[in-house]
Structures are given as structure tokens and as C-alpha cells.
CHARMM internal coordinates of N, CA and C (Angstrom, degrees):
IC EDIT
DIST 1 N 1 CA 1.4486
DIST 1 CA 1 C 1.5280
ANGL 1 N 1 CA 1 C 108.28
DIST 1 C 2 N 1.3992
ANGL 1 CA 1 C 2 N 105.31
DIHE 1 N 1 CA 1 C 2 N 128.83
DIST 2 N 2 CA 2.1345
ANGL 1 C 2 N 2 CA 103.96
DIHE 1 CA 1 C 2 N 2 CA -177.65
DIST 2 CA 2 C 1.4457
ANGL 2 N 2 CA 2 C 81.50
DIHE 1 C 2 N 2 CA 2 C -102.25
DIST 2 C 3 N 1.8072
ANGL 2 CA 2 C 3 N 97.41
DIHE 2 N 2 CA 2 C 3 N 154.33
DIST 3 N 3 CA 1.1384
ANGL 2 C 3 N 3 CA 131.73
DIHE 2 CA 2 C 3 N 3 CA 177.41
DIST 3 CA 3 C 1.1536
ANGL 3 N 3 CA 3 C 103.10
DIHE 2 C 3 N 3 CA 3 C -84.55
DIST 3 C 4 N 1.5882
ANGL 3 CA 3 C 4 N 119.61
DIHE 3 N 3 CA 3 C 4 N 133.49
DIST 4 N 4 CA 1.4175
ANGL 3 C 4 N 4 CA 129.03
DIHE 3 CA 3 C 4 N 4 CA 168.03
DIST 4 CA 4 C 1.1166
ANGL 4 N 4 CA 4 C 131.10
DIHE 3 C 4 N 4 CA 4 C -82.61
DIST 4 C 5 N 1.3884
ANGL 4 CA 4 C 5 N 130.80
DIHE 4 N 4 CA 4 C 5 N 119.43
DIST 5 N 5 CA 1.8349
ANGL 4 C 5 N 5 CA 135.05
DIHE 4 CA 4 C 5 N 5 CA -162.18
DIST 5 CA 5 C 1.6701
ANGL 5 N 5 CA 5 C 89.39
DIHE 4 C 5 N 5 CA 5 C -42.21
DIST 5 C 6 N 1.0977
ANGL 5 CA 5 C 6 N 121.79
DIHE 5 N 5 CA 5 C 6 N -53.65
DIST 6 N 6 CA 1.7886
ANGL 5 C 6 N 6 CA 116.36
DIHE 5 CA 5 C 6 N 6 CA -177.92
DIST 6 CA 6 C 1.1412
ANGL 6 N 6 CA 6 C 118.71
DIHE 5 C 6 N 6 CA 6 C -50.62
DIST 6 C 7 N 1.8468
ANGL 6 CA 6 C 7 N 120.24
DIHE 6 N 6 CA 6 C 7 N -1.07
DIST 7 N 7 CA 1.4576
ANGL 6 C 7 N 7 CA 94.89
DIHE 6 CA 6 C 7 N 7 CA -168.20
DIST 7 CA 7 C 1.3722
ANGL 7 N 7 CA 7 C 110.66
DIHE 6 C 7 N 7 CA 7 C -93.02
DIST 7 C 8 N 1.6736
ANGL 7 CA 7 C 8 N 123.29
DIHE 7 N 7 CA 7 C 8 N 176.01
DIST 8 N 8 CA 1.4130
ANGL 7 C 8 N 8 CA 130.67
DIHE 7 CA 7 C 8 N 8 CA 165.19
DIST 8 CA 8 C 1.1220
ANGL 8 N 8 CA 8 C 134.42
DIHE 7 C 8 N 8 CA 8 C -99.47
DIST 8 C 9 N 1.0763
ANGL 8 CA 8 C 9 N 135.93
DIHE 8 N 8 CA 8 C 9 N 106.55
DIST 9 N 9 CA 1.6074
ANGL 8 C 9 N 9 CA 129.42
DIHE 8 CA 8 C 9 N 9 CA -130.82
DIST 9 CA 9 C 1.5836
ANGL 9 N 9 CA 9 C 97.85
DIHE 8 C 9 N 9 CA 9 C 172.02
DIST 9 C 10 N 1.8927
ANGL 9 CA 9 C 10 N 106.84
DIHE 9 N 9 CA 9 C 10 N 56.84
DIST 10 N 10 CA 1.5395
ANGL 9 C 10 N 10 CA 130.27
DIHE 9 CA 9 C 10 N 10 CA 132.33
DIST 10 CA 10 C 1.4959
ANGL 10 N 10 CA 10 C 113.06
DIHE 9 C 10 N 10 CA 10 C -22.55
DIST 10 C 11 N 1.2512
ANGL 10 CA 10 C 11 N 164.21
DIHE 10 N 10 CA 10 C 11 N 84.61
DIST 11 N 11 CA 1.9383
ANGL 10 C 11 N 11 CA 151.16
DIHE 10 CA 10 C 11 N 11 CA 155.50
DIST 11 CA 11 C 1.7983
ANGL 11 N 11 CA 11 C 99.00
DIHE 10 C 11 N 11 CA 11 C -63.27
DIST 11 C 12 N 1.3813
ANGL 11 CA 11 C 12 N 123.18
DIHE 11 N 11 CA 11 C 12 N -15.49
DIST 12 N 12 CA 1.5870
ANGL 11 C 12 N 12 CA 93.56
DIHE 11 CA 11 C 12 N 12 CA -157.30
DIST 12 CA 12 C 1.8136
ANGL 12 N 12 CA 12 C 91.95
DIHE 11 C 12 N 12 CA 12 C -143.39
DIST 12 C 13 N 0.9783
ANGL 12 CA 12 C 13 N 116.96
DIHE 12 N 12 CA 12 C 13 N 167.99
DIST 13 N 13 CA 1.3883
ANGL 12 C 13 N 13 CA 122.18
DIHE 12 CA 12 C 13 N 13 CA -146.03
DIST 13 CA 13 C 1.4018
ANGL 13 N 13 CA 13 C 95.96
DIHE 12 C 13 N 13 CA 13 C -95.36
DIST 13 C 14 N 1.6354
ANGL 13 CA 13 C 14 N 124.24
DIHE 13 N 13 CA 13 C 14 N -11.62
DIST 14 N 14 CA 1.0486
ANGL 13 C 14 N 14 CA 131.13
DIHE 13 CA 13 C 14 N 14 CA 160.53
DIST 14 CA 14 C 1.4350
ANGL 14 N 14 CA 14 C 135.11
DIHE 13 C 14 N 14 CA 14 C -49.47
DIST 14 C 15 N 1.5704
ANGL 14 CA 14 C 15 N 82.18
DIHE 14 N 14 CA 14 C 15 N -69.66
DIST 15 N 15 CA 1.8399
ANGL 14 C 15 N 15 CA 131.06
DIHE 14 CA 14 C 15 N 15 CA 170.24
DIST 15 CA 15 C 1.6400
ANGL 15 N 15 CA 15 C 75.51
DIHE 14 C 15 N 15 CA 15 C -33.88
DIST 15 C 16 N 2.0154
ANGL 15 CA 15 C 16 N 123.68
DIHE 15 N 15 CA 15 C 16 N -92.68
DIST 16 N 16 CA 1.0502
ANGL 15 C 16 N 16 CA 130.55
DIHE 15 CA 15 C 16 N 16 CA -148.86
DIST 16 CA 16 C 1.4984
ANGL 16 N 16 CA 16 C 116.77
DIHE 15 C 16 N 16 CA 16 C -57.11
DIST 16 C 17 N 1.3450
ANGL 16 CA 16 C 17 N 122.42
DIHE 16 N 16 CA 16 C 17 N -13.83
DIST 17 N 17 CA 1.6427
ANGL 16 C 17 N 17 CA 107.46
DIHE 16 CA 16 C 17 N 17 CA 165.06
DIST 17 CA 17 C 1.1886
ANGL 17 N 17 CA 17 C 107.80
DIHE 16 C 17 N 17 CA 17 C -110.17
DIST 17 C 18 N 1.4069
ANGL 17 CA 17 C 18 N 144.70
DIHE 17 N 17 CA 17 C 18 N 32.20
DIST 18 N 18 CA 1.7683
ANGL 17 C 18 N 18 CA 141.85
DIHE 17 CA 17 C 18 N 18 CA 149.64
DIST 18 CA 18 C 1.3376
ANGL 18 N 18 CA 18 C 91.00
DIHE 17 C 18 N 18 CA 18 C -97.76
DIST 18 C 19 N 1.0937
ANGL 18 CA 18 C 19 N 127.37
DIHE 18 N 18 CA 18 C 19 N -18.70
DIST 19 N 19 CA 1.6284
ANGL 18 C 19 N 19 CA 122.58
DIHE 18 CA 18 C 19 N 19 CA -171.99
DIST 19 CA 19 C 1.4398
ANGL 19 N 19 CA 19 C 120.07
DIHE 18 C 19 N 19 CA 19 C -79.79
DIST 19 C 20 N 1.4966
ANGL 19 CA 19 C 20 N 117.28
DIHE 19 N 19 CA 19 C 20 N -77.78
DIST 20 N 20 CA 0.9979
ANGL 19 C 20 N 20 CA 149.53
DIHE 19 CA 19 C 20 N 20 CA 149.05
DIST 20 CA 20 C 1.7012
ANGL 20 N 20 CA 20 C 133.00
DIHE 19 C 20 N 20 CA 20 C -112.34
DIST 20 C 21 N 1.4605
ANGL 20 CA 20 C 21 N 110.02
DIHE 20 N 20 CA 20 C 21 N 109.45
DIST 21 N 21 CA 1.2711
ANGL 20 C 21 N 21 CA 121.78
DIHE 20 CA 20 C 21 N 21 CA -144.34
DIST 21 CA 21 C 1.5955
ANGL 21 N 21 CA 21 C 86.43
DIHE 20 C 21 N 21 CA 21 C -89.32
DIST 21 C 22 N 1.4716
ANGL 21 CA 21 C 22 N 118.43
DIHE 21 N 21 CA 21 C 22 N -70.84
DIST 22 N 22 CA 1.5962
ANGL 21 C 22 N 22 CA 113.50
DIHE 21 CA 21 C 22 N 22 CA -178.40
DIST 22 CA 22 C 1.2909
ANGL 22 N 22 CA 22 C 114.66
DIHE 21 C 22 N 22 CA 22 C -34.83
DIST 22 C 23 N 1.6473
ANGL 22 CA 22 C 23 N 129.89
DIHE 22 N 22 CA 22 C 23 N -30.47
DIST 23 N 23 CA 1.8203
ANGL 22 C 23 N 23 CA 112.06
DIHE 22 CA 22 C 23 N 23 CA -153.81
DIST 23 CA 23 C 2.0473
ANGL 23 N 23 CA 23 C 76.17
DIHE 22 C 23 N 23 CA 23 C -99.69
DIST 23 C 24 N 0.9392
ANGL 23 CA 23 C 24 N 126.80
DIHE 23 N 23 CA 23 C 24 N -15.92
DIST 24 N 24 CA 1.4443
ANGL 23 C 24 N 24 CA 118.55
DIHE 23 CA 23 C 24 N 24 CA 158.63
DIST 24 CA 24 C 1.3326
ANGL 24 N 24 CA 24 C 155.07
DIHE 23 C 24 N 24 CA 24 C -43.46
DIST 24 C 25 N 1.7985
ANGL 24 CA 24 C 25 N 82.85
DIHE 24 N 24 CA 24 C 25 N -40.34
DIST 25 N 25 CA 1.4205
ANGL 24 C 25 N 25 CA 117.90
DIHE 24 CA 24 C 25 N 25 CA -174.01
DIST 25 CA 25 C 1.5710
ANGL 25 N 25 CA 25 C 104.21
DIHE 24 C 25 N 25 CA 25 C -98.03
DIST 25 C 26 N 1.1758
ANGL 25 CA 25 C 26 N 119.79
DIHE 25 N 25 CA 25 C 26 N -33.94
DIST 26 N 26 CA 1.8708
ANGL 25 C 26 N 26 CA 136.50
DIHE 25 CA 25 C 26 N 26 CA 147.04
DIST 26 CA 26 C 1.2197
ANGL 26 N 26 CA 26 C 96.57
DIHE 25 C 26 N 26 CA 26 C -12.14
DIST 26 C 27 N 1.9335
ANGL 26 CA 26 C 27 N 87.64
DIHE 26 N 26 CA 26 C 27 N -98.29
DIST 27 N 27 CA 1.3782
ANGL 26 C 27 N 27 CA 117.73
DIHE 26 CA 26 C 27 N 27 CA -150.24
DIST 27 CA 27 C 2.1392
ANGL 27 N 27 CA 27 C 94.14
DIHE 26 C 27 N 27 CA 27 C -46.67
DIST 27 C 28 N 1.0611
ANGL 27 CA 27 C 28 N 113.81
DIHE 27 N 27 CA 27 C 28 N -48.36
DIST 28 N 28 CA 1.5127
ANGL 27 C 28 N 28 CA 99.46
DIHE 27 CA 27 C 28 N 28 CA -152.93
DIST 28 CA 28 C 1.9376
ANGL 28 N 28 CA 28 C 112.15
DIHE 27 C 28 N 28 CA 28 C -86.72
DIST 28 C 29 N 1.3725
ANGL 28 CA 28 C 29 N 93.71
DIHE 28 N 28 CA 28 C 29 N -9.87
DIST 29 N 29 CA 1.7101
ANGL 28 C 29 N 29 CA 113.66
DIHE 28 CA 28 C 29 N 29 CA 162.45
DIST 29 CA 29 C 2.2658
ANGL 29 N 29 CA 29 C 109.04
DIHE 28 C 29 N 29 CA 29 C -47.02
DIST 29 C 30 N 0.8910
ANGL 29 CA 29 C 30 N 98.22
DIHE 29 N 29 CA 29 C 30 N 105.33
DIST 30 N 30 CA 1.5094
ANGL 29 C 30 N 30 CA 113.20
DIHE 29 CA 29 C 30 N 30 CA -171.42
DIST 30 CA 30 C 1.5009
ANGL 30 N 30 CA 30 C 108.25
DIHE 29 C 30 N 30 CA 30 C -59.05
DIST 30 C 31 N 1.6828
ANGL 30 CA 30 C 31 N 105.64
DIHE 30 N 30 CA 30 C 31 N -26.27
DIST 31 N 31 CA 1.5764
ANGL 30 C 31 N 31 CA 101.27
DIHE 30 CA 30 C 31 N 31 CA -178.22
DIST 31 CA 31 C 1.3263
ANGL 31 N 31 CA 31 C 115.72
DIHE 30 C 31 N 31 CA 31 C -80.47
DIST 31 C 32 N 1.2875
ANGL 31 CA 31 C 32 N 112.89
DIHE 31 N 31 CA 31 C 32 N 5.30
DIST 32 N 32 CA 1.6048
ANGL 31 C 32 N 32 CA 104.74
DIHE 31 CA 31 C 32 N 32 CA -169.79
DIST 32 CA 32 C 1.7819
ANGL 32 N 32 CA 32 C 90.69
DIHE 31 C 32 N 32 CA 32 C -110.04
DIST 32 C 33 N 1.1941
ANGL 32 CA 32 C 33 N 130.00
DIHE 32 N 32 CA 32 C 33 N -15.71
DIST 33 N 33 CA 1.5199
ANGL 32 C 33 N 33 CA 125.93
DIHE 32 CA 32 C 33 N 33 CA -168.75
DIST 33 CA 33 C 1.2218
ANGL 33 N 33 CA 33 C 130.05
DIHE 32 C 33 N 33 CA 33 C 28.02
DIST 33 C 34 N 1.2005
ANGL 33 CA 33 C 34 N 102.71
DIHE 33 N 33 CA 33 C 34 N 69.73
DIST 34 N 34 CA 1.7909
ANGL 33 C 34 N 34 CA 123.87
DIHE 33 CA 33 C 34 N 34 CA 170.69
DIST 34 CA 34 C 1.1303
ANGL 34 N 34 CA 34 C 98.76
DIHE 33 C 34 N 34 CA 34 C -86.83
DIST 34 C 35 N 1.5197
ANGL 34 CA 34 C 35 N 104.83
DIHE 34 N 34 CA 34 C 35 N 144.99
DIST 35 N 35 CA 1.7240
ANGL 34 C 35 N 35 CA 111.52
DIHE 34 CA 34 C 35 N 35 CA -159.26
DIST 35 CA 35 C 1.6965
ANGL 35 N 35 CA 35 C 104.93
DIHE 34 C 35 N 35 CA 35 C -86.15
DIST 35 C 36 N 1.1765
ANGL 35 CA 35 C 36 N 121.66
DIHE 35 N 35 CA 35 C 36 N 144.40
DIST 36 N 36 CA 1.1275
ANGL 35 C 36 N 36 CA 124.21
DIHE 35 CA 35 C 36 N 36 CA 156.25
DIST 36 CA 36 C 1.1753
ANGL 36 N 36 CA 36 C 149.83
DIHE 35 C 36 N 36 CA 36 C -98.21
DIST 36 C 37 N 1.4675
ANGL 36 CA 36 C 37 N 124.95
DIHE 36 N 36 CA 36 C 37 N 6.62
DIST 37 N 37 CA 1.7876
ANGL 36 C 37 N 37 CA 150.32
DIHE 36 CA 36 C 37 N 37 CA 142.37
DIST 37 CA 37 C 1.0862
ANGL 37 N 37 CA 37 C 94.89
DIHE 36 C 37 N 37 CA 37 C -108.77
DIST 37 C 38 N 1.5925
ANGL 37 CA 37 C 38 N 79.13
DIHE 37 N 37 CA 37 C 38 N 144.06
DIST 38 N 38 CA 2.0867
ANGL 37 C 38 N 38 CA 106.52
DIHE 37 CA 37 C 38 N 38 CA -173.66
DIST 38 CA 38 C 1.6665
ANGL 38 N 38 CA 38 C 96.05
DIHE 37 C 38 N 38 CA 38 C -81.73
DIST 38 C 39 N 1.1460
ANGL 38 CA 38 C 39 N 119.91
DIHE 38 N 38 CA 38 C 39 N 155.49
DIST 39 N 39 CA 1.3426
ANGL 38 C 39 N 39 CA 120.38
DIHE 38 CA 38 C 39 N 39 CA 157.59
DIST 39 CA 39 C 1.3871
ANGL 39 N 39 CA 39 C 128.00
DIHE 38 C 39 N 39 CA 39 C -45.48
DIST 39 C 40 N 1.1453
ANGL 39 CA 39 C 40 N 118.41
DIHE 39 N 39 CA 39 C 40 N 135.10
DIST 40 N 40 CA 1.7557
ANGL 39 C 40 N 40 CA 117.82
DIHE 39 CA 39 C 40 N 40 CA 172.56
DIST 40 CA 40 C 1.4438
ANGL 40 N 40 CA 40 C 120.90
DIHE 39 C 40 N 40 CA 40 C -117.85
DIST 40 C 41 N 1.7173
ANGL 40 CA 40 C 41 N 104.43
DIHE 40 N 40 CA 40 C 41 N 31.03
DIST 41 N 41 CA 1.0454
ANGL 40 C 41 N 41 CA 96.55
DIHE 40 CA 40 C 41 N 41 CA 172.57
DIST 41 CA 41 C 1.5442
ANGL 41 N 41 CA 41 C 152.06
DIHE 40 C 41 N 41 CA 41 C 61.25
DIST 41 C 42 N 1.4332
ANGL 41 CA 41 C 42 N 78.24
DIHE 41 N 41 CA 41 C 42 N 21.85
DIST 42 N 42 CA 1.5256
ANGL 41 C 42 N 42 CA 89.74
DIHE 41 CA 41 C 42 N 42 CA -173.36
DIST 42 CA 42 C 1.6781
ANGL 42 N 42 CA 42 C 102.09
DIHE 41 C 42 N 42 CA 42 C -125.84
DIST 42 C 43 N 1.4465
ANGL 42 CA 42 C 43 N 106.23
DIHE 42 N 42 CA 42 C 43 N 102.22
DIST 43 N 43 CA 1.7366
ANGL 42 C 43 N 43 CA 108.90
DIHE 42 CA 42 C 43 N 43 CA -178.99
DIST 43 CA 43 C 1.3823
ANGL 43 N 43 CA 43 C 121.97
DIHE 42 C 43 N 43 CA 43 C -122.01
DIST 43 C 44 N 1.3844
ANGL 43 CA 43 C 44 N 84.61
DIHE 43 N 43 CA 43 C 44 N 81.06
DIST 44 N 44 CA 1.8321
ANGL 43 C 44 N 44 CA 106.15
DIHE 43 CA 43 C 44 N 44 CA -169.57
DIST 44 CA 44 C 1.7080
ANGL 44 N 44 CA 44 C 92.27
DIHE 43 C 44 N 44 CA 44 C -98.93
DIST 44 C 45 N 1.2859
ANGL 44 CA 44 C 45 N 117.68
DIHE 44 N 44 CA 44 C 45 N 152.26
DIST 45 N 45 CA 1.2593
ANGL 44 C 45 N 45 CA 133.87
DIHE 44 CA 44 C 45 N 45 CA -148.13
DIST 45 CA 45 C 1.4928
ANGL 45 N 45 CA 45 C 88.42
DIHE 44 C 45 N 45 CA 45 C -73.29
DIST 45 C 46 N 1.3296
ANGL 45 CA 45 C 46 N 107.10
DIHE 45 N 45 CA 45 C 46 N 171.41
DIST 46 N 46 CA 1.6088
ANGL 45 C 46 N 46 CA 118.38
DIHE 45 CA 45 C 46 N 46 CA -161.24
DIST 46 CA 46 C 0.9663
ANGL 46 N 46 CA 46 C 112.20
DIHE 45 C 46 N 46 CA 46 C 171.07
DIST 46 C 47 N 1.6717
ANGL 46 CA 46 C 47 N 118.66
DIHE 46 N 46 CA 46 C 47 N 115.54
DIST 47 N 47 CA 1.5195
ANGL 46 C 47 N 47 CA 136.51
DIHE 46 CA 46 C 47 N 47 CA -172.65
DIST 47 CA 47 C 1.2858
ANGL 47 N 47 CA 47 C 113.23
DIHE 46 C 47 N 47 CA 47 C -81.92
DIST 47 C 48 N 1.3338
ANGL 47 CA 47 C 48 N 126.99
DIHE 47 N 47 CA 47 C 48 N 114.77
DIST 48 N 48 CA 1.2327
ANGL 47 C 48 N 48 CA 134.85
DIHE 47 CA 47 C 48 N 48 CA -176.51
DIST 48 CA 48 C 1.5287
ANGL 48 N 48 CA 48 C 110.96
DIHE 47 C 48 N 48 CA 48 C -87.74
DIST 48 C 49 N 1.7173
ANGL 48 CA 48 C 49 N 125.83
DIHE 48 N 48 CA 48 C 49 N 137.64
DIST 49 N 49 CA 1.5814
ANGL 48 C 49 N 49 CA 113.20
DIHE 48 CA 48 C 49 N 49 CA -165.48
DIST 49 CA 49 C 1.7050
ANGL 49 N 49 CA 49 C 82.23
DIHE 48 C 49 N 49 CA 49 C -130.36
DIST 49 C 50 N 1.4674
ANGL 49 CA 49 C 50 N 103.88
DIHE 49 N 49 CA 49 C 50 N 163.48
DIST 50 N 50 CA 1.2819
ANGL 49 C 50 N 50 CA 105.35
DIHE 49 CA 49 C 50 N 50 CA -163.07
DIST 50 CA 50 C 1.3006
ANGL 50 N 50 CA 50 C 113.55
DIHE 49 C 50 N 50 CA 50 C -71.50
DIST 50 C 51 N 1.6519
ANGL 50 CA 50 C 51 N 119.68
DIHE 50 N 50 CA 50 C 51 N -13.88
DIST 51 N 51 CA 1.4556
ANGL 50 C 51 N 51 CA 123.77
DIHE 50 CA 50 C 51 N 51 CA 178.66
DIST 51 CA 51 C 1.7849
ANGL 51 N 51 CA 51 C 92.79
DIHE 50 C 51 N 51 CA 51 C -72.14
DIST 51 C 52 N 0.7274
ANGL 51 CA 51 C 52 N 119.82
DIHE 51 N 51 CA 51 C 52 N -7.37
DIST 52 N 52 CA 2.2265
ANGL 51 C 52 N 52 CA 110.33
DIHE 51 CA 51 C 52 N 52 CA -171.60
DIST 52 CA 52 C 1.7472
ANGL 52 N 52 CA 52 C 96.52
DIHE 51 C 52 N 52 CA 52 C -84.05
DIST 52 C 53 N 1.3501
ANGL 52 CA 52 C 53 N 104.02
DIHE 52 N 52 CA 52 C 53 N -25.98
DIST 53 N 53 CA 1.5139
ANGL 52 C 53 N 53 CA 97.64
DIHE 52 CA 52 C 53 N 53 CA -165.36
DIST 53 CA 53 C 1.6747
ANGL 53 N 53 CA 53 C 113.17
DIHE 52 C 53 N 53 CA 53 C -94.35
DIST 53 C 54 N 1.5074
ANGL 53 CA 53 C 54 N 112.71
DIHE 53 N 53 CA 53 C 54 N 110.69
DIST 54 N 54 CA 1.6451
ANGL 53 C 54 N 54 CA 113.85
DIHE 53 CA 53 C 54 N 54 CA 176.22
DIST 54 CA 54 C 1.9600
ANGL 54 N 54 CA 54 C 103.03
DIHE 53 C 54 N 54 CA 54 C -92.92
DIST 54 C 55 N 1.2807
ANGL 54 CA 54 C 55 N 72.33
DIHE 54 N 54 CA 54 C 55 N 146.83
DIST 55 N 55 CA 1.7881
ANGL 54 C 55 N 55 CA 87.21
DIHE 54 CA 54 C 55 N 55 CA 178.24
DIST 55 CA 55 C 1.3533
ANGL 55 N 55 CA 55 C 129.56
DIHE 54 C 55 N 55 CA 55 C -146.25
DIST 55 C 56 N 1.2036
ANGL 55 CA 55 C 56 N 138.35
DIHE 55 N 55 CA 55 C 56 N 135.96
DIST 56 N 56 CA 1.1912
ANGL 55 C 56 N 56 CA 132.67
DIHE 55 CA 55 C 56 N 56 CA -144.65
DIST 56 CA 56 C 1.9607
ANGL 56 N 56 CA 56 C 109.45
DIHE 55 C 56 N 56 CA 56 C -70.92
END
COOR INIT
IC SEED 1 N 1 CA 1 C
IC BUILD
């Protein structure tokens, strides 16, 4: 599949605020908590305490 000159496809945190400044200002806005390490796949059991849980 070739990439289309139209597409959007920011890789670096740079790239993503000369690009698009609002989905920037989103992503790095703390109240919305979009994760910042990818998963590694490792889902070994894990006790959740009520301080782990944020809520709107």
C-alpha cells in the first residue's frame, strides 16, 4: 500500500505540534490521560486500590 501525499502521519512530537497544534494540546492536556507507554504485554494480575482509579 503507497502512502498518499494527503496523508497525516505526525511520528514525532515535533512533527505533531507544526502540524496540528489542537490534537497536540489534547493529547498532552493531563485531564484527558492518554497513555504514554505502549503496552508490553504483560497482563499478570494486578490489584487495583482506589487511589489508582481517576474519574471524571
Amino acid at each position: 500500500m503507497q502512502k498518499r501525499k494527503t496523508e497525516w502521519c505526525p511520528n514525532t512530537k515535533e512533527i505533531l505540534k507544526a502540524q496540528d497544534l489542537a490534537v497536540y494540546n489534547l493529547i498532552k492536556d493531563p485531564k484527558y490521560a492518554f497513555p504514554s507507554v505502549l503496552p508490553n504485554e504483560d497482563y499478570t494480575y494486578y490489584t487495583f486500590k482506589t487511589s489508582n482509579i481517576k474519574s471524571f
